[in-house]
GUTOR-638429 format. One record per residue (C-alpha): x, y, z; residue in one letter. Coordinates in steps of 0.1 Angstrom, whole numbers, plus 2048, in hexadecimal, padded with zeros to 3 digits. Layout:
REM residues N
xx=X	yy=Y	zz=Z	code=a
...
REM end
This chain:
REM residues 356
xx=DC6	yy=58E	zz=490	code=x
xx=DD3	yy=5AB	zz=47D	code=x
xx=DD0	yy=5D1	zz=486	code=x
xx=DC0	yy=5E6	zz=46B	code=x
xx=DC8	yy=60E	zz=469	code=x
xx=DAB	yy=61F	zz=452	code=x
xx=DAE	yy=641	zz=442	code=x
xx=D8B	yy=651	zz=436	code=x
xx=D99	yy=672	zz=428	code=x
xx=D88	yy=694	zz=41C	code=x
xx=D9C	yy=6AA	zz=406	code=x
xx=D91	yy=6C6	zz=3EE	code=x
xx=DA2	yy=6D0	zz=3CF	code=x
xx=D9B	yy=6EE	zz=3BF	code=x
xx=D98	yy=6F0	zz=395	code=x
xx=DB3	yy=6D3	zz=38D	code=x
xx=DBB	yy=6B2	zz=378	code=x
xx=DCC	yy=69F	zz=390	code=x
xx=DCA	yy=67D	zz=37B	code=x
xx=DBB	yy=678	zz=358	code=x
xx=DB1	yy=666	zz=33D	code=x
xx=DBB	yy=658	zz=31D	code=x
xx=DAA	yy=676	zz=314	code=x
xx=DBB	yy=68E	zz=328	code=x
xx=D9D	yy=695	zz=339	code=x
xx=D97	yy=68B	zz=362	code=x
xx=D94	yy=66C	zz=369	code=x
xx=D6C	yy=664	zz=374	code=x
xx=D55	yy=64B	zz=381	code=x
xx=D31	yy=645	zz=386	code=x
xx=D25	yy=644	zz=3A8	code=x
xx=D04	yy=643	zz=3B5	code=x
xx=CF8	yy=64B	zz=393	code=x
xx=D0A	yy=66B	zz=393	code=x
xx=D2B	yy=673	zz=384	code=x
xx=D4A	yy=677	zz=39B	code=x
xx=D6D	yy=682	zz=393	code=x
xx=D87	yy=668	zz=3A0	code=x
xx=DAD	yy=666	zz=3A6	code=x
xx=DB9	yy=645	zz=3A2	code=x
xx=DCA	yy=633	zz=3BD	code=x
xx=DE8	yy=62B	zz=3A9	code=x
xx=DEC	yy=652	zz=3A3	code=x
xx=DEC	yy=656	zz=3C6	code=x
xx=E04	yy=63D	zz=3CF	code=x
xx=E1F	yy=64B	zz=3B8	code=x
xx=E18	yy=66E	zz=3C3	code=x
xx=E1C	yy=664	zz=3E7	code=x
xx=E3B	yy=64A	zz=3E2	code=x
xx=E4B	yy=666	zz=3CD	code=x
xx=E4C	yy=682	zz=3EC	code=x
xx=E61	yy=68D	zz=403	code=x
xx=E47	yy=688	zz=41C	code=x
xx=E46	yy=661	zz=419	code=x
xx=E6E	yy=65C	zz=40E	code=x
xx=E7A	yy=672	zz=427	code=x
xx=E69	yy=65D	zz=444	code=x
xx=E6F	yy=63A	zz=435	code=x
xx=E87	yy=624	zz=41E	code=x
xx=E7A	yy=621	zz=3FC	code=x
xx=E7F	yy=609	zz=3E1	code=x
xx=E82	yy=60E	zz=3BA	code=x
xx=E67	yy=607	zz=3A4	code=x
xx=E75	yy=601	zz=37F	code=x
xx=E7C	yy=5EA	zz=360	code=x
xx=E9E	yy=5F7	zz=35D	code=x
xx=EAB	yy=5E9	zz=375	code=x
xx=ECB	yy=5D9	zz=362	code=x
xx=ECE	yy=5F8	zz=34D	code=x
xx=ECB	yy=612	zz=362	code=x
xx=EDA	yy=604	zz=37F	code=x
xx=EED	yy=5E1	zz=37D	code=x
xx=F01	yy=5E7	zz=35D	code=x
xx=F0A	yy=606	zz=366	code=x
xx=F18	yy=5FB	zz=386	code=x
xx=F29	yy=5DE	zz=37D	code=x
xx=F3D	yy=5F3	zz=35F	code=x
xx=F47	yy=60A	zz=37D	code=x
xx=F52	yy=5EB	zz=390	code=x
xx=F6A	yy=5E2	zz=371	code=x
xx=F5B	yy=5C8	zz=364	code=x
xx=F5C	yy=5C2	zz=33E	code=x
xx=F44	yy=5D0	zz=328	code=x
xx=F36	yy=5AD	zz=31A	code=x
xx=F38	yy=59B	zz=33C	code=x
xx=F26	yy=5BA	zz=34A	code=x
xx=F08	yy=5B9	zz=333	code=x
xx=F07	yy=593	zz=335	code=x
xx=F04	yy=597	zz=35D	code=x
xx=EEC	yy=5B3	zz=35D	code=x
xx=ED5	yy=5A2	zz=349	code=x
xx=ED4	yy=584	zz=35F	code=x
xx=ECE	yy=598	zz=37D	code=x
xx=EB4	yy=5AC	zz=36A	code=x
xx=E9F	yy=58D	zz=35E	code=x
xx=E9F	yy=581	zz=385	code=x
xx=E87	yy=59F	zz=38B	code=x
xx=E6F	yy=598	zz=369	code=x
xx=E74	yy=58D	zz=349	code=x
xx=E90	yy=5A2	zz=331	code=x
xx=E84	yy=5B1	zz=313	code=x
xx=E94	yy=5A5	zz=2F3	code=x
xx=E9F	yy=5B6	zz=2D1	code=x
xx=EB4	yy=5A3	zz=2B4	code=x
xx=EC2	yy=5C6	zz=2AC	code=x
xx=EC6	yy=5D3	zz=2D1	code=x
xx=EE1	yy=5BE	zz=2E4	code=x
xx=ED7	yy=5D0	zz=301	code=x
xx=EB2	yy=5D5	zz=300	code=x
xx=EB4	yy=5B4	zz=318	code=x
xx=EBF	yy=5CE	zz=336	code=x
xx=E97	yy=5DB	zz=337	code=x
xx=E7F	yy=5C2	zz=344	code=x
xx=E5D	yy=5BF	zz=335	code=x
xx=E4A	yy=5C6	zz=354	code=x
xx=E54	yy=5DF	zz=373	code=x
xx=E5A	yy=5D2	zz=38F	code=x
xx=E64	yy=5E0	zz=3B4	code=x
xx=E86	yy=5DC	zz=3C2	code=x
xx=E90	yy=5DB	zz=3E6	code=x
xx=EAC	yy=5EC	zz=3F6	code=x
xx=EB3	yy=5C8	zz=403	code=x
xx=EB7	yy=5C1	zz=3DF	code=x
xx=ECC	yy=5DB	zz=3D3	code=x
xx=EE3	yy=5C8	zz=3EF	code=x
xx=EE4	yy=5AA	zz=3E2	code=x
xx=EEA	yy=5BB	zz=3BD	code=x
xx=F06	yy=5D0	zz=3CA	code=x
xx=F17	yy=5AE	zz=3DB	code=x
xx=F16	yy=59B	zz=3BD	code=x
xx=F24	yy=5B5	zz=3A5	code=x
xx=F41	yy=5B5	zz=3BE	code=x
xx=F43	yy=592	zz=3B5	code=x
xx=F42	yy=590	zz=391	code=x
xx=F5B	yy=5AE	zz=394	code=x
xx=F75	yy=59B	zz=3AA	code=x
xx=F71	yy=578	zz=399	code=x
xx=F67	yy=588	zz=374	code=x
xx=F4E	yy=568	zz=371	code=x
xx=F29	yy=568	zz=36B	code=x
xx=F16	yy=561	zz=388	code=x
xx=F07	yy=540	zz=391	code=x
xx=EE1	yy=536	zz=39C	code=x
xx=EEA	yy=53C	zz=3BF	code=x
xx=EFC	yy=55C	zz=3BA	code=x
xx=ED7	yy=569	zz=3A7	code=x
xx=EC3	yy=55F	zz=3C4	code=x
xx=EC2	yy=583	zz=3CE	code=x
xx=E97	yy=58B	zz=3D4	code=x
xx=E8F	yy=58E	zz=3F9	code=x
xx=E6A	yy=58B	zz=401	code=x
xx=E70	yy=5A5	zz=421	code=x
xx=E7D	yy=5C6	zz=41C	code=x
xx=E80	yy=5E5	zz=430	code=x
xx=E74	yy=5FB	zz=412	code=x
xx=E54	yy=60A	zz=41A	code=x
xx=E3F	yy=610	zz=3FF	code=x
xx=E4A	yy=5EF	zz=3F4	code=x
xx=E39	yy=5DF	zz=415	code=x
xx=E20	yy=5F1	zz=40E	code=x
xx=E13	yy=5ED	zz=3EE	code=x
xx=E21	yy=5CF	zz=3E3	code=x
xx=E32	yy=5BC	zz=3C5	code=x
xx=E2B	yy=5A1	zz=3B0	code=x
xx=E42	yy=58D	zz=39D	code=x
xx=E36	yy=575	zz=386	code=x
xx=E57	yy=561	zz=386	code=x
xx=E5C	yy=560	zz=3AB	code=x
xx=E3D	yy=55E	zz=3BE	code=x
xx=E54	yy=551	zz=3DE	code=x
xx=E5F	yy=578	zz=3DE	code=x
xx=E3E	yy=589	zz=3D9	code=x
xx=E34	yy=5A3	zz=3EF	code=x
xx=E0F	yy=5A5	zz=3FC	code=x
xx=E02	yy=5C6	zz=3FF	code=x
xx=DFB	yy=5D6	zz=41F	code=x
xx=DE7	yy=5F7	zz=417	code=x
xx=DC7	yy=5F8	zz=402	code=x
xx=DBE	yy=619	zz=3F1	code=x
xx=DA3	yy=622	zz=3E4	code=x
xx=D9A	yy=634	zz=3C2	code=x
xx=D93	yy=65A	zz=3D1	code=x
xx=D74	yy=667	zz=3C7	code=x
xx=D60	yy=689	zz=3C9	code=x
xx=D45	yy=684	zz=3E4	code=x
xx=D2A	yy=69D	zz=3CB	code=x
xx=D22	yy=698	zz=3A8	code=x
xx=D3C	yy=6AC	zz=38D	code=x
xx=D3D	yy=6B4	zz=36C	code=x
xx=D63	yy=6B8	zz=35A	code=x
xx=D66	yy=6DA	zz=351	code=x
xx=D76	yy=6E9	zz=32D	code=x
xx=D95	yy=6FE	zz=331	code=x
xx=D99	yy=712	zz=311	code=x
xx=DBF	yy=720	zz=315	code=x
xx=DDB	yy=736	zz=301	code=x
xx=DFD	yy=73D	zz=2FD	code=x
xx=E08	yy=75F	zz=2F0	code=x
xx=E29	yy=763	zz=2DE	code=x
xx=E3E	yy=77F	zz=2F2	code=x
xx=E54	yy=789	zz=2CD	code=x
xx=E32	yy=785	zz=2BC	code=x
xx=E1A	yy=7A1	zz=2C2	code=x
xx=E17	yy=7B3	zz=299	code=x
xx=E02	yy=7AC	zz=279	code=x
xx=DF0	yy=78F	zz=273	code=x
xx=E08	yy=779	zz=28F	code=x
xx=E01	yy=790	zz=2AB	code=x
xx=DEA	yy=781	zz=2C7	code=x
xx=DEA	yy=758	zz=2CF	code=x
xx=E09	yy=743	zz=2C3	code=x
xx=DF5	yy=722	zz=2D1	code=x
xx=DCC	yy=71B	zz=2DC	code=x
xx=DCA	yy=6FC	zz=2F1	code=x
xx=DAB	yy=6ED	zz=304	code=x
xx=DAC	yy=6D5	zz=323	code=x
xx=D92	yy=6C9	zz=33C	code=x
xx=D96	yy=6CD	zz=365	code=x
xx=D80	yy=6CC	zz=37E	code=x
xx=D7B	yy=6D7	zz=3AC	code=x
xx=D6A	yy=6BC	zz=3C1	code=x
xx=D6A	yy=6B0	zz=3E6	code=x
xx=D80	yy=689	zz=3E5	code=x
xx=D76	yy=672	zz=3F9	code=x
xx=D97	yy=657	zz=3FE	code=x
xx=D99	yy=63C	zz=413	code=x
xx=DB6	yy=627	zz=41A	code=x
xx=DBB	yy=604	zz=42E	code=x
xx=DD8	yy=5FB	zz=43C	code=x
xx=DE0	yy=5D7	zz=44C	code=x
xx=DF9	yy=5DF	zz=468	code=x
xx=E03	yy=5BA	zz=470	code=x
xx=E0C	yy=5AE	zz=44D	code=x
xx=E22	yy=5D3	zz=449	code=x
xx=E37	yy=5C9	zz=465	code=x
xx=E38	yy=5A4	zz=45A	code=x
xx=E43	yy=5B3	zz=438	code=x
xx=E5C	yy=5C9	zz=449	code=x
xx=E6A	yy=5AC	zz=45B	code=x
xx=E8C	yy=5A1	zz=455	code=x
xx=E9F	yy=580	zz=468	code=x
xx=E82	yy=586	zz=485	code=x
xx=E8A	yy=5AA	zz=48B	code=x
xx=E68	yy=5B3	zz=497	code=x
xx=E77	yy=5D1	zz=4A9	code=x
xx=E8A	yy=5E1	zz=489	code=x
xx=E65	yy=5D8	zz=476	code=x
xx=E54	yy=5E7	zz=495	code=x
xx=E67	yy=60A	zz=490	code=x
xx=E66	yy=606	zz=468	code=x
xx=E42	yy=602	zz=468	code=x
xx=E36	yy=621	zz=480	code=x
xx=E50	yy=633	zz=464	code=x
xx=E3A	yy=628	zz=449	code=x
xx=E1A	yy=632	zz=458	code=x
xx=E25	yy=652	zz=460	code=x
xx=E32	yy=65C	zz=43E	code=x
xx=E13	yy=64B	zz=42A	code=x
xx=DF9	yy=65C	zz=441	code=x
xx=E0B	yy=67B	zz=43D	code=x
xx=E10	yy=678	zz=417	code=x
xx=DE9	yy=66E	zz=411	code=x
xx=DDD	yy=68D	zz=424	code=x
xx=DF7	yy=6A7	zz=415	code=x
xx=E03	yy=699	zz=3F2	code=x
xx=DF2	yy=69F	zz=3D4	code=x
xx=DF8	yy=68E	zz=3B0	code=x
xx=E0B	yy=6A2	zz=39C	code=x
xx=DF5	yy=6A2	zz=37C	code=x
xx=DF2	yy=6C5	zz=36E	code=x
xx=E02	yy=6D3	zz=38F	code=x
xx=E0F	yy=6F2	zz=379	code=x
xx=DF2	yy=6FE	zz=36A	code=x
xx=DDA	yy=6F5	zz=387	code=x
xx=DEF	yy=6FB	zz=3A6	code=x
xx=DD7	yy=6E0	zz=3B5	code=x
xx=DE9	yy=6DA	zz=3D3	code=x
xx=DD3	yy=6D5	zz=3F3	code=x
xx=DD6	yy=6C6	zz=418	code=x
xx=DB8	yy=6B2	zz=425	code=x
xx=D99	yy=6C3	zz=436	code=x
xx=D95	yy=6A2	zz=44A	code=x
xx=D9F	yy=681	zz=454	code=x
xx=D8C	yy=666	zz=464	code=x
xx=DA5	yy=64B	zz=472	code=x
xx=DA0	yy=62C	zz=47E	code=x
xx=DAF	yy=60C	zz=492	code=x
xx=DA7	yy=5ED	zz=49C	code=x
xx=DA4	yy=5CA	zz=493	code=x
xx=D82	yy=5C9	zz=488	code=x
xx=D7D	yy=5BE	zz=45F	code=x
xx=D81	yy=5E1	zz=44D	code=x
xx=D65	yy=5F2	zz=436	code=x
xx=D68	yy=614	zz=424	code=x
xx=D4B	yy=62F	zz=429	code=x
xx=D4B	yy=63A	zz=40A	code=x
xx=D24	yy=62D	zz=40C	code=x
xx=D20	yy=653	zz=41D	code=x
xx=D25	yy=65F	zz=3F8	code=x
xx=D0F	yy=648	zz=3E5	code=x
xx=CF7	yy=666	zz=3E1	code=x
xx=D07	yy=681	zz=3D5	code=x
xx=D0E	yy=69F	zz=3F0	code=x
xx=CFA	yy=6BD	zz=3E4	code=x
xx=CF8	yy=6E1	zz=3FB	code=x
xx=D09	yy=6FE	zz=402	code=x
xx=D23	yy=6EE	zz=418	code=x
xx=D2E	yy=6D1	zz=406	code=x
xx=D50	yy=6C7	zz=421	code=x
xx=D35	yy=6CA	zz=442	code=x
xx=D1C	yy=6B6	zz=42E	code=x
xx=D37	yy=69E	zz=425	code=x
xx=D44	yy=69E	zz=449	code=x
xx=D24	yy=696	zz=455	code=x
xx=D17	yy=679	zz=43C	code=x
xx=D39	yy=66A	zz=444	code=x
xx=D35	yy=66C	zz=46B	code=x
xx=D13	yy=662	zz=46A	code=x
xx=D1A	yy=644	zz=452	code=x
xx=D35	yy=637	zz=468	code=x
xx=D1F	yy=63A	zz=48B	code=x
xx=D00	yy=62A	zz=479	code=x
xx=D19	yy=60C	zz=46F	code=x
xx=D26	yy=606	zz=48E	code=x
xx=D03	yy=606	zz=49C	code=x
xx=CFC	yy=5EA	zz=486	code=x
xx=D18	yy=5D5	zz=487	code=x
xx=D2A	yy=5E0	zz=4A6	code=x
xx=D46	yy=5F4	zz=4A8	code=x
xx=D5C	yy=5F0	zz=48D	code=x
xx=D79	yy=603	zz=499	code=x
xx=D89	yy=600	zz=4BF	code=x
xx=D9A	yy=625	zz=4BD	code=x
xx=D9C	yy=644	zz=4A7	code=x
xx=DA9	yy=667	zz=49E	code=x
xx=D96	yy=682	zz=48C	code=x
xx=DA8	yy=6A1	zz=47A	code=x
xx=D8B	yy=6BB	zz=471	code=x
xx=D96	yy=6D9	zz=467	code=x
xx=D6D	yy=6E5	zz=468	code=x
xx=D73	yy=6E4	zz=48A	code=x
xx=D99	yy=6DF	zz=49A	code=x
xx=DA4	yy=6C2	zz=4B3	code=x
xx=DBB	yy=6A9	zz=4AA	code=x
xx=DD5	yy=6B7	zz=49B	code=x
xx=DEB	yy=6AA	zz=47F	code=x
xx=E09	yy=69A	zz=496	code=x
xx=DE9	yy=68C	zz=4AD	code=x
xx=DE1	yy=676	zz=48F	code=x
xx=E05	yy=673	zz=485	code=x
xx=E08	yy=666	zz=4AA	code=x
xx=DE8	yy=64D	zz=4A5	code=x
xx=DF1	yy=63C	zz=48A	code=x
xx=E14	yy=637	zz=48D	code=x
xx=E0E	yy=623	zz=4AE	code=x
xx=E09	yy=601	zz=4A4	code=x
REM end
């Protein structure tokens, strides 16, 4: 049986654009036949892998298609190894983790792969022992030498989220944490920001006032995220030559930093202009080894009122005890944070989450 953690998460952001559109406007969706603003789950996950608040508590891998150029070529030219050897070695390490891109008029275009892909610390290892190698014996590396992936890892985010490698499926990674698109638990409408920018040695005649007139969209709203994390399969990912204790450790790491991150982090987009930066109002958390659900039902109908985080509070609770009604209680423990009315404190849910 595996031990699910679930995060049901209200946060308000004031007037913002925290993830847009090929338009540049919010990103939205329909919901309940009302439109919501929404934060996509993939800007979320970069926001939150790229703090100090998830690094600082966990090891991390690196997401990229450069691999070979901005890592392995480099290093093996430090290492002494010839320029055309190096770029012959780099590529073959760079095509284990995807296919290289090719260009007739680019010798080294081949050091960027076509897809990204995440790398493991483990990895980076492996890399570093066999441009050791090819530096000592100045010979290309053989098919054993390139059998550098490692389906375990004590990277974080890479447990967490995943990888997929079309090449290698031995080596791919299975996701342990869900998340959900964010969404605002009322109905909004994008807003137009009509905007200048005045020239400071430009104030006389006809080229006194605006140098530049510029319009954008934004938009406030109440999110409701909710995120699912499988406990068992992160420390099965975490794993390495039966360590369960090392995973053990690694994994109440992971939690910690993500749960922290989710609740505190915000994307980045427009963070200048908007300042949007905001800390949760509350957090339902969950545990158990009952089959997860969200409760984003409790926003199907839009939240209307005065008091839109008690209403939302209150749908949610409501939801979630009318659910467990009907099929039983779908959670064995859990931690609220409610800043409407203070308990449970942050390092209380800190505490109950990272004690898997």
């Amino acid at each position: 049986m595996s031990t699910f953690i679930q995060l049901h998460i209200l946060t308000s952001y004031p007037p913002s654009n925290l993830n847009r559109d090929d338009m540049g406007s919010p990103k939205s969706a329909i919901i309940g036949g009302t439109n919501r603003i929404r934060i996509s789950s993939q800007s979320l996950k970069r926001a939150w892998r790229a703090s100090d608040v998830f690094a600082s508590s966990s090891s991390m891998g690196i997401r990229t298609k450069e691999l070979g150029k901005n890592i392995v070529y480099p290093k093996l030219l430090q290492a002494g190894v010839d320029e055309k050897l190096a770029l012959k070695v780099a590529m073959s390490i760079s095509g284990v983790f995807g296919k290289n891109k090719t260009d007739k008029k680019d010798a080294k275009a081949g050091l960027v792969n076509e897809q990204i892909a995440f790398v493991s610390p483990e990895e980076i290892s492996a890399i570093d022992e066999l441009i050791a190698k090819v530096a000592s014996t100045n010979e290309e590396p053989s098919s054993k030498d390139l059998q550098i992936l490692r389906a375990k890892t004590t990277a974080a985010d890479l447990a967490m989220f995943g990888r997929m490698l079309a090449s290698s499926a031995d080596n791919n990674v299975e996701a342990s944490v869900q998340v959900a698109h964010a969404f605002t638990v009322h109905s909004v409408k994008a807003e137009d920001d009509f905007f200048t920018a005045v020239d400071d040695l430009s104030n006389e005649g006809d080229d006194a006032g605006a140098s530049h007139l510029g319009q954008r969209e934004f938009a406030a709203g109440l999110y409701y995220l909710y995120i699912c994390i499988n406990t068992t399969l992160l420390k099965e990912n975490l794993t390495i030559d039966g360590n369960t204790q090392q995973a053990e450790e690694y994994a109440k790491r992971a939690l910690r930093g993500l749960t922290e991150a989710a609740i505190s982090v915000a994307p980045t987009g427009m963070q200048n202009s908007f300042a949007s930066r905001a800390r949760a109002s509350y957090v339902l958390a969950e545990k158990g080894e009952q089959q997860p659900r969200s409760l984003s039902v409790a926003f199907l109908k839009a939240i209307k009122g005065d008091d839109i985080l008690k209403s939302a509070i209150d749908s949610l609770e409501t939801t979630r005890k009318n659910m467990n009604e009907v099929y039983g209680e779908l959670s064995s423990s859990n931690c609220i944070l409610n800043t409407l009315e203070p308990k449970d404190t942050i390092n209380d849910l800190l505490t109950f989450v990272e004690g898997v």
